[in-house]
C-alpha positions as semicolon CSV with decimal commas, in nm:
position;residue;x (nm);y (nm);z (nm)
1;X;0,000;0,000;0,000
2;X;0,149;0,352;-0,117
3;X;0,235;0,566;0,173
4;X;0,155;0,957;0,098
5;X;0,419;1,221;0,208
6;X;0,336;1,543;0,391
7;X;0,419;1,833;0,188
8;X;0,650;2,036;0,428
9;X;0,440;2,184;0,723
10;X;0,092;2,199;0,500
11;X;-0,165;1,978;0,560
12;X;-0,150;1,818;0,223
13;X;-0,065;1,481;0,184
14;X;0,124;1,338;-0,176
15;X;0,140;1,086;-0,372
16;X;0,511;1,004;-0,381
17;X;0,572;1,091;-0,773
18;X;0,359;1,397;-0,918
19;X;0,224;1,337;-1,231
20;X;0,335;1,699;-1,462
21;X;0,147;1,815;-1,766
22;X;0,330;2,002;-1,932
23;X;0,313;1,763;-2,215
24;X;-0,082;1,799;-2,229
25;X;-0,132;1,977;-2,556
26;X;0,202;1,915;-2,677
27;X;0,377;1,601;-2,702
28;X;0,066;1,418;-2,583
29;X;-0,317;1,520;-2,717
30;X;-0,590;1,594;-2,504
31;X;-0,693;1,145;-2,573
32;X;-0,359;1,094;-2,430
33;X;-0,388;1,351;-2,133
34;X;-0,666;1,191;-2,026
35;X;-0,553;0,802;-2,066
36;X;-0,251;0,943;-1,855
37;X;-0,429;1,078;-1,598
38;X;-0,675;0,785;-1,567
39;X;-0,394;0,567;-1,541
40;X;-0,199;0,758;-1,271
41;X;-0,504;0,800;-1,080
42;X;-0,588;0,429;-1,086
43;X;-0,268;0,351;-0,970
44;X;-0,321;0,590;-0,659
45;X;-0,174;0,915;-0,745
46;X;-0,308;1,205;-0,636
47;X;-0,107;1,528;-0,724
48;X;-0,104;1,684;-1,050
49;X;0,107;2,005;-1,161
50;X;0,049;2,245;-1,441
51;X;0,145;2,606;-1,497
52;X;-0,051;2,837;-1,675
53;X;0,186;2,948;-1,936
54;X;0,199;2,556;-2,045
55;X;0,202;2,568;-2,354
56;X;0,256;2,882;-2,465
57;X;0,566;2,755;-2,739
58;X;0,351;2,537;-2,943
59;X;0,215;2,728;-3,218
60;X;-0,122;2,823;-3,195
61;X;-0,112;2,782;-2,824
62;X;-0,219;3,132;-2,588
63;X;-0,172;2,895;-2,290
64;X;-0,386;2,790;-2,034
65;X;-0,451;2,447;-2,266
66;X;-0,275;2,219;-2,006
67;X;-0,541;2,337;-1,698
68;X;-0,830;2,321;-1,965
69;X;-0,725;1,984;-2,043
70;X;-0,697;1,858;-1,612
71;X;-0,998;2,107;-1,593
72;X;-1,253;1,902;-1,853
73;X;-1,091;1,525;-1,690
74;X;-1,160;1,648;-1,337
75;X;-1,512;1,711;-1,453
76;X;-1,602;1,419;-1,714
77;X;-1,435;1,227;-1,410
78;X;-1,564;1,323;-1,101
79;X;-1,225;1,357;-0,911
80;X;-1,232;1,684;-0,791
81;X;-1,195;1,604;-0,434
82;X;-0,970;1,297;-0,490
83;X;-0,653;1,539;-0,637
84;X;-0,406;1,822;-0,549
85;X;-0,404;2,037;-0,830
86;X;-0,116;2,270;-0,821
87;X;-0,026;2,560;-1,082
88;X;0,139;2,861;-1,129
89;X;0,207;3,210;-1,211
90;X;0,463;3,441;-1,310
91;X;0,493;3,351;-1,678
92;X;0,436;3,546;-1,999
93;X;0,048;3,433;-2,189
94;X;-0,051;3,475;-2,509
95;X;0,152;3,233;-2,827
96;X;0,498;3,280;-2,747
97;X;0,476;3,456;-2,485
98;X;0,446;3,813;-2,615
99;X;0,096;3,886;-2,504
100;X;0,040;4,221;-2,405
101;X;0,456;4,278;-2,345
102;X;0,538;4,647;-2,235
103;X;0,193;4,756;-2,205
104;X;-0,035;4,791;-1,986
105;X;-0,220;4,458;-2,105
106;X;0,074;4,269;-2,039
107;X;-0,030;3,946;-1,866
108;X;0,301;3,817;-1,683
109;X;0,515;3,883;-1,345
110;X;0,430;3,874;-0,979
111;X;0,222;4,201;-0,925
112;X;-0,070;4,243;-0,709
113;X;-0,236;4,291;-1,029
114;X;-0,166;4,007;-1,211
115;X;-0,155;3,720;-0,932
116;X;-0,516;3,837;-0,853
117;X;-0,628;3,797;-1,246
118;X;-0,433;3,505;-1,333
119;X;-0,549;3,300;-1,042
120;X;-0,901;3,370;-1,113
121;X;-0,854;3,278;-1,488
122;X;-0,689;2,955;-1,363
123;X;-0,965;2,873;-1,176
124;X;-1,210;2,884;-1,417
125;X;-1,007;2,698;-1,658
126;X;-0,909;2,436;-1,448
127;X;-1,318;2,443;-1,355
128;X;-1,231;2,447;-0,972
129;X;-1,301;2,653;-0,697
130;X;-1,010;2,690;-0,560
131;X;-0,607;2,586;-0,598
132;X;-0,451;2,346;-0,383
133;X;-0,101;2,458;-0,415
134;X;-0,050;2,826;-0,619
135;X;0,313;2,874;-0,700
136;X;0,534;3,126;-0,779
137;X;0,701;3,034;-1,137
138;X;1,012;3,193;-1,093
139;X;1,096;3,577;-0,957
140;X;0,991;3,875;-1,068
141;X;1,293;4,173;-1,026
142;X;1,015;4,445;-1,048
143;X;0,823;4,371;-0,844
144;X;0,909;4,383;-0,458
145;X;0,835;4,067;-0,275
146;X;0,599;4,248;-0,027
147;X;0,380;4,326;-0,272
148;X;0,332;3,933;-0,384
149;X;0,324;3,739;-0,100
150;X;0,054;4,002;0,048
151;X;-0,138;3,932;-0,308
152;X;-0,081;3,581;-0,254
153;X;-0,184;3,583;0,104
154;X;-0,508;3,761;0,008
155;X;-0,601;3,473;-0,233
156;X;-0,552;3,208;0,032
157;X;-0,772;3,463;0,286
158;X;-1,068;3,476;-0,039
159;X;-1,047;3,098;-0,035
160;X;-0,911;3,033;-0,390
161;X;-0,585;2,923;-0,350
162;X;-0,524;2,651;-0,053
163;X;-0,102;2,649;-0,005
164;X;0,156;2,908;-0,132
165;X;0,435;2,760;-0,305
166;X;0,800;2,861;-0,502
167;X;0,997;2,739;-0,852
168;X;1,310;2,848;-0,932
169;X;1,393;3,030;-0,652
170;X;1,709;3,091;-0,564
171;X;1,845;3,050;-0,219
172;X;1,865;3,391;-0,122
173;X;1,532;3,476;-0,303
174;X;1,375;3,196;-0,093
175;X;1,496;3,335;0,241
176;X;1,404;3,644;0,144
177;X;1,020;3,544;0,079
178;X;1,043;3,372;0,373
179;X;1,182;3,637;0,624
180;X;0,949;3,865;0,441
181;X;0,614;3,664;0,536
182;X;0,747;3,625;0,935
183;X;0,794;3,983;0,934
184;X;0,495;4,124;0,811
185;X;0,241;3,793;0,938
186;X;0,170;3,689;0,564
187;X;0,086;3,333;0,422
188;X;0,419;3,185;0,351
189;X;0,587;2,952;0,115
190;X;0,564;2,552;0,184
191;X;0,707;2,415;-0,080
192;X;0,992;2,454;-0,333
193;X;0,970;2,331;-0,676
194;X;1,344;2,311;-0,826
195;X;1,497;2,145;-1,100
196;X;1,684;1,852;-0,918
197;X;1,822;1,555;-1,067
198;X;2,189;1,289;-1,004
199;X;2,277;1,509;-1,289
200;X;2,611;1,775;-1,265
201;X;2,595;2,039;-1,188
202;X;2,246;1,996;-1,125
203;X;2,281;1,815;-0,804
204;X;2,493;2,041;-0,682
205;X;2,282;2,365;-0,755
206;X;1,966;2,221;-0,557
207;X;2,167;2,066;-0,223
208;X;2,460;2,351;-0,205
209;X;2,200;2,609;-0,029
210;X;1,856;2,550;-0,131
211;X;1,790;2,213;-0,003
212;X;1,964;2,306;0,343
213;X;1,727;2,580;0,343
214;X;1,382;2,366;0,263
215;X;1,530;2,142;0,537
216;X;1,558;2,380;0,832
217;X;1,256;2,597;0,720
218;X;1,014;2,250;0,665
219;X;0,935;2,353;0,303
220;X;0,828;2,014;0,063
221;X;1,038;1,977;-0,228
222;X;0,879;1,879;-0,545
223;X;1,154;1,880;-0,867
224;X;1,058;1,891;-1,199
225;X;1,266;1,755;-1,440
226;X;1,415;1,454;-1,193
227;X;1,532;1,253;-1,467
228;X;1,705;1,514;-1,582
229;X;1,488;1,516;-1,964
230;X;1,510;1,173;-2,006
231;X;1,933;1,131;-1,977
232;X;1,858;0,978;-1,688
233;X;1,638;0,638;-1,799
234;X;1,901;0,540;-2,009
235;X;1,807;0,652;-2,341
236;X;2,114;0,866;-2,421
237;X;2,474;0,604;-2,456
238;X;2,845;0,766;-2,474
239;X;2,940;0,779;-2,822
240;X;2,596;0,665;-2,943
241;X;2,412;0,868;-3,212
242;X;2,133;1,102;-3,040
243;X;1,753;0,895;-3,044
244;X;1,467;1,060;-3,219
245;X;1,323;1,267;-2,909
246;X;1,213;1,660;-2,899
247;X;1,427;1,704;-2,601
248;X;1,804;1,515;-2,809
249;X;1,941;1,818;-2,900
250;X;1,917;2,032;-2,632
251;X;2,024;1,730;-2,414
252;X;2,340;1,712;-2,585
253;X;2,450;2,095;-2,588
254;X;2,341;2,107;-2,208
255;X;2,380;1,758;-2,053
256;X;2,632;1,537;-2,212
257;X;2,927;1,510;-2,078
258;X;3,163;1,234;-1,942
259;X;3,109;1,272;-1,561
260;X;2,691;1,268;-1,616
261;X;2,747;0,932;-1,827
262;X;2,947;0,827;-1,532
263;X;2,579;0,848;-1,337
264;X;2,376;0,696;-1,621
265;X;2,606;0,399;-1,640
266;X;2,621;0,357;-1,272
267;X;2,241;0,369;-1,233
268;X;2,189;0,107;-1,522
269;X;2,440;-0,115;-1,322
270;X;2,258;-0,031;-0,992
271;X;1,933;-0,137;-1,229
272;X;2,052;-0,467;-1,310
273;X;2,092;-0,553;-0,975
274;X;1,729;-0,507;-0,935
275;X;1,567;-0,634;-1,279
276;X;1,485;-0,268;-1,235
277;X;1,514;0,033;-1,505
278;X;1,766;0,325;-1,478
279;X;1,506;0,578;-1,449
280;X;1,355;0,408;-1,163
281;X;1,681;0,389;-0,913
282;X;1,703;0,754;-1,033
283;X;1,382;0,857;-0,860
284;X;1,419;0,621;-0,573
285;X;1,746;0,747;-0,473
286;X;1,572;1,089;-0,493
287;X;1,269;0,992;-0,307
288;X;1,564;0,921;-0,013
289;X;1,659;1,251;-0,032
290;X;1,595;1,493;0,292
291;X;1,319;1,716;0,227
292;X;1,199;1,540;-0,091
293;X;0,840;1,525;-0,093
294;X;0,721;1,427;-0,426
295;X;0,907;1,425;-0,724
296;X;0,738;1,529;-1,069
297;X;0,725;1,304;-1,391
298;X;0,642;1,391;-1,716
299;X;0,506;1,100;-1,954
300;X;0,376;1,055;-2,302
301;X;0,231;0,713;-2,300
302;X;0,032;0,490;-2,056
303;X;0,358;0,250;-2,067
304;X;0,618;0,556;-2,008
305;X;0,449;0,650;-1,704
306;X;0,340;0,260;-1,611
307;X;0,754;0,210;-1,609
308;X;0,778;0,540;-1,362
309;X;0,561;0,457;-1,107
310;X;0,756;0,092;-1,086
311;X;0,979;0,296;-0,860
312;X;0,755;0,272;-0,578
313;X;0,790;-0,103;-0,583
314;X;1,177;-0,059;-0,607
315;X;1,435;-0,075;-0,271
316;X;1,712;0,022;-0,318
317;X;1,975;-0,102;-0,019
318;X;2,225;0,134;0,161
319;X;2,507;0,012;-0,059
320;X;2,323;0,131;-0,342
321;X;2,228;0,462;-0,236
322;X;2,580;0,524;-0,126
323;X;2,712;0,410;-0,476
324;X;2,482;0,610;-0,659
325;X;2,591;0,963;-0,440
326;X;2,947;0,890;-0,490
327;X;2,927;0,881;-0,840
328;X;2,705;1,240;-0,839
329;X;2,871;1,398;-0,547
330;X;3,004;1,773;-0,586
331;X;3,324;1,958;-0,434
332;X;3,209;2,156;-0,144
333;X;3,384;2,456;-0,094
334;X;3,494;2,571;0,295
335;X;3,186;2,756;0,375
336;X;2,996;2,434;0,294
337;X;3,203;2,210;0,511
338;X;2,992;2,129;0,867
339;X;3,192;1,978;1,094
């Protein structure tokens, strides 16, 4: 029987892998979005993450498609009450992202203005009453943080919006969200959503300062992009000619590199240990982590995401854990000694 994880101090309780759409009306149709969902729900989960700028880079696309698509299975499914639904804001709407840029119709940023808007357009295309967990997508420099955690605070006072949470915050950005919401007696953050993978220098961005941080504070951490787009399952071989994926080329300016197919080989031989797959030791050695919570998984098929949630029947031993860090580890510098 799956055990759900606390996120942080909140009172919401996870599924141990979050199911992430920002495939839905991209790599995988609104037939697919659905057979996903059905699937991950059947199989327990409970915790689905979107953004409303998803997916503003396919042509055609204003954004907002990925919540209508959760929006219309919540309804033709009845599962409202069965689901955290987490989204964000911050990011630029319209196709490409240029909607209303400049202007005074510009619909982006952190702004008491545009947090109050964008979450009520979320609701209604999600088709919900309120948000479970409403994040920030990443900072906004112009606007000052007082301003958006006291909108933020006011949509959690209105009822719409459950839990406050953060992506792509960095450390000192975090602590500064933070200190500002004890000071002033505003709804804080409980939850950080970074990119964290075994992946250099990855690894090392996420647990130099920010996981230490989510640790001490008792924020949930929920990464996106834990397998690193897809280097991590095993797809991508040293030497090998690049597979026929939307994400190969940008893997290979950004990812390759000897010391990353160090982990990838490592994990496979960690796999075969366990008639297991490389992606799944991946996200069980994260799911060990302190402070993980829930990591997020993107899939395009039933059988993609079928293979992911095999984690949860995966153990992997203290040998193996230790193996796999060793291989990932970072140089810490003096002020990140503890002794």
């Amino acid at each position: 029987m799956t055990t759900y994880r606390k996120l942080g101090r909140s009172g919401l309780h996870l599924f141990p892998l979050g199911l992430g759409s920002m495939q839905f009306g991209w790599s995988a149709d609104e037939a697919a979005s659905f057979e996903l969902m059905d699937a991950y729900a059947e199989a327990g989960g409970n915790f689905i993450d979107t953004a409303d700028i998803y997916t503003t880079w396919t042509p055609g696309n204003p954004g907002g498609v990925s919540e209508e698509i959760i929006g219309r299975w919540l309804k033709s499914r009845g599962r409202r009450d069965d689901m955290v639904i987490a989204t964000k804001v911050r990011g630029p709407m319209g196709e490409g992202g240029r909607e209303g840029r400049d202007s005074i119709h510009q619909r982006e940023g952190l702004s008491r203005r545009w947090i109050l808007k964008a979450c009520e357009d979320s609701l209604q295309r999600l088709g919900v009453d309120h948000i479970d967990l409403y994040q920030a997508h990443w900072v906004d420099n112009q606007t000052p943080i007082e301003e958006t955690m006291e909108a933020f605070t006011e949509l959690v006072k209105r009822g719409y919006v459950r839990y406050l949470g953060a992506s792509n915050y960095s450390a000192w950005r975090l602590m500064q969200a933070l200190w500002t919401s004890d000071k002033k007696g505003l709804e804080s953050f409980v939850s950080l959503q970074p990119e964290y993978s075994l992946l250099s220098p990855t690894r090392a961005n996420f647990e130099r300062e920010l996981g230490r941080v989510c640790v001490e504070y008792g924020l949930g951490v929920i990464p996106w992009s834990p397998l690193g787009g897809g280097m991590l399952t095993g797809k991508y071989k040293r030497g090998a000619p690049l597979p026929d994926s939307v994400r190969a080329e940008g893997n290979a300016r950004s990812r390759f590199s000897d010391r990353n197919f160090d982990i990838v080989e490592t994990l496979e031989a960690v796999a075969g240990r366990h008639g297991a797959k490389p992606a799944q030791v991946a996200l069980a050695w994260m799911l060990a982590q302190p402070g993980v919570t829930a990591p997020i998984i993107g899939a395009n098929s039933v059988a993609q995401l079928t293979d992911l949630l095999g984690t949860l029947d995966l153990t992997l031993t203290p040998d193996d854990l230790a193996e796999i860090s060793r291989v990932s580890d970072w140089e810490r510098a003096r002020t990140e000694l503890e002794r």
